[in-house]
C-alpha positions in Angstrom: -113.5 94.4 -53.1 -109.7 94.0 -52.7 -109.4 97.4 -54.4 -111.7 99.2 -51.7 -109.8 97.3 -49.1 -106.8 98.5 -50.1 -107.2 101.9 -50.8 -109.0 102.0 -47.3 -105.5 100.9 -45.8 -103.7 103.3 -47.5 -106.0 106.6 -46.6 -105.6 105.1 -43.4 -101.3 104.9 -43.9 -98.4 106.3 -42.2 -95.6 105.3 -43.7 -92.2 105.0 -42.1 -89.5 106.2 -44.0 -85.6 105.8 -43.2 -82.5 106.3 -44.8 -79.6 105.7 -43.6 -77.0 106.5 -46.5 -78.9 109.4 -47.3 -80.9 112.2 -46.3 -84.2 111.4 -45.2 -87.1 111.9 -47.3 -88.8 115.7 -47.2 -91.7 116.0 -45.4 -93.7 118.9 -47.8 -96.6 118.6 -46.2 -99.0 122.2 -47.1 -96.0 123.1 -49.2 -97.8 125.3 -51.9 -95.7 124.7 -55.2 -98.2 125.5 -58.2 -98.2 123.4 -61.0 -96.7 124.0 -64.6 -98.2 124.0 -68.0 -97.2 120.6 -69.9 -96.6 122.6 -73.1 -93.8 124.9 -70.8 -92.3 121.7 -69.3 -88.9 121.0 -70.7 -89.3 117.5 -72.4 -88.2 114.1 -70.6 -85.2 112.5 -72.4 -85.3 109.1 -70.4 -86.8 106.6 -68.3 -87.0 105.7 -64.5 -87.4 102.1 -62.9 -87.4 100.2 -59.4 -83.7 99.3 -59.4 -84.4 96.4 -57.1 -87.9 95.5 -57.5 -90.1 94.0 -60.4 -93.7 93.7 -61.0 -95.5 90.9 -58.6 -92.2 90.5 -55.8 -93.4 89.4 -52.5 -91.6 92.0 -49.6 -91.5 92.2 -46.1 -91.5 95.1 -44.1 -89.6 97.4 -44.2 -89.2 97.1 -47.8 -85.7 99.0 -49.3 -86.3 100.4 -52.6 -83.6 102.0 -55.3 -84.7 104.2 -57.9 -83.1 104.3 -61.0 -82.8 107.1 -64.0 -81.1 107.3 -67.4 -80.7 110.1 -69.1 -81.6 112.5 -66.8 -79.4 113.9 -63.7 -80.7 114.2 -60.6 -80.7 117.7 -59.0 -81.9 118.5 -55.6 -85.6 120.2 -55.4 -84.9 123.9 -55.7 -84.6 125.1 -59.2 -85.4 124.1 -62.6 -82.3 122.9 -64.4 -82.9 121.2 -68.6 -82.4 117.8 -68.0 -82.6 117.4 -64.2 -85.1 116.6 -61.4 -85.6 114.5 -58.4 -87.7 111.1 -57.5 -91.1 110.8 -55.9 -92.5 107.5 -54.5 -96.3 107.1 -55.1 -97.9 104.7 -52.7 -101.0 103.7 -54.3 -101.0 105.6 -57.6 -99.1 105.2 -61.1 -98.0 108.7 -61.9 -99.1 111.9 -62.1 -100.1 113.7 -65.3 -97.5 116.4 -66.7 -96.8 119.3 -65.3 -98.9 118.4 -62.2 -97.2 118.9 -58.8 -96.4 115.7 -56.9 -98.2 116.1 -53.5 -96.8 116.1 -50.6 -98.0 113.5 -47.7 -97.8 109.7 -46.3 -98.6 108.7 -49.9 -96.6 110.7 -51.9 -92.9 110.8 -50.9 -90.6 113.9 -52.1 -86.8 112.8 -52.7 -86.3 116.4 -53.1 -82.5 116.2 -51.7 -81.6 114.2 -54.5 -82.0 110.3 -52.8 -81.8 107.5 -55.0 -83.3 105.0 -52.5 -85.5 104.3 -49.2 -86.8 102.0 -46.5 -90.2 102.0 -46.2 -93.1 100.2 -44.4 -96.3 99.4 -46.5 -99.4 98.0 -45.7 -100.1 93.9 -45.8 -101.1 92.9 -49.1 -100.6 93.9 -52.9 -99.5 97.7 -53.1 -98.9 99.5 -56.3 -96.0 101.9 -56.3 -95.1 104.4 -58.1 -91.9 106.2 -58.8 -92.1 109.5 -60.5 -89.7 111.6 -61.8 -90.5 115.3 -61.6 -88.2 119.0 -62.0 -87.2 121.5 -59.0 -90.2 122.5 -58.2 -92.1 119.0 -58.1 -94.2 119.3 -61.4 -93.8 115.6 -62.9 -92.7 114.8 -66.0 -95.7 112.8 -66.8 -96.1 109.0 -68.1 -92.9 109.2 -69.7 -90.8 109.5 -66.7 -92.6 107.2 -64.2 -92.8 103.4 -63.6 -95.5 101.4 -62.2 -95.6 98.0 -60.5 -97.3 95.9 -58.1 -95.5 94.2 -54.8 -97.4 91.9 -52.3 -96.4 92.3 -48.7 -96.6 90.0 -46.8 
């Protein structure tokens, strides 16, 4: 029951996103980027995390996230680069399978200009985000360059 509830709040989401040390968030909405076969992908040498958030915090809105990376560079959305890509946030979701192209919409926010963080407002109650990792032209890296956890917002 809590699941349907809470996916029924997120179709239901607009986030609110604002940033201001950085450039704001892309809005790619009907951006038509195709995905990439996993087996052409260059391979992941690293890990991402939530720089200032664990599994199971309590938050209030609006809620200030910092994505972390190591050993990868971040590279602004554009062009593939070995070794480089950008962060996506995944309201609702874990990650998305390799070589898949993050979507673009109130759910899944592009970092495309290279941002390492965020402020933004999420619906009441426990929210899984996402963060994935993905290369210049928004095909994620897969499972091994996303993180997962749960907040509850109060």
């Amino acid at each position: 029951m809590k699941k349907t509830i809470l996916f029924a709040a997120l179709g239901a989401l607009a986030i609110s996103c604002s940033q201001p040390a950085e450039s704001p968030a892309e809005n790619h909405e009907g951006h038509n980027h195709q995905s990439v076969d996993p087996e052409k992908m260059d391979e992941s040498t690293g890990r991402v995390y939530f720089a200032n958030l664990e599994n199971g915090d309590t938050v209030t809105n609006p809620v200030y996230i910092e994505f972390g990376v190591e050993g990868m560079d971040i590279r602004p959305a554009g062009e593939i680069v070995k070794g480089t890509g950008h962060h996506h946030l995944l309201i609702g979701n874990a990650f998305l399978a390799k070589g898949e192209v993050v979507p673009a919409d109130s759910v899944n926010i592009h970092y495309g200009g290279g941002q390492t963080s965020d402020t933004v407002n999420l619906p009441k109650g426990i929210v899984r985000l996402g963060m994935q990792f993905a290369n210049g032209v928004h095909a994620s890296y897969g499972r091994d360059m996303s993180a997962s956890i749960k907040v509850f917002v109060q």
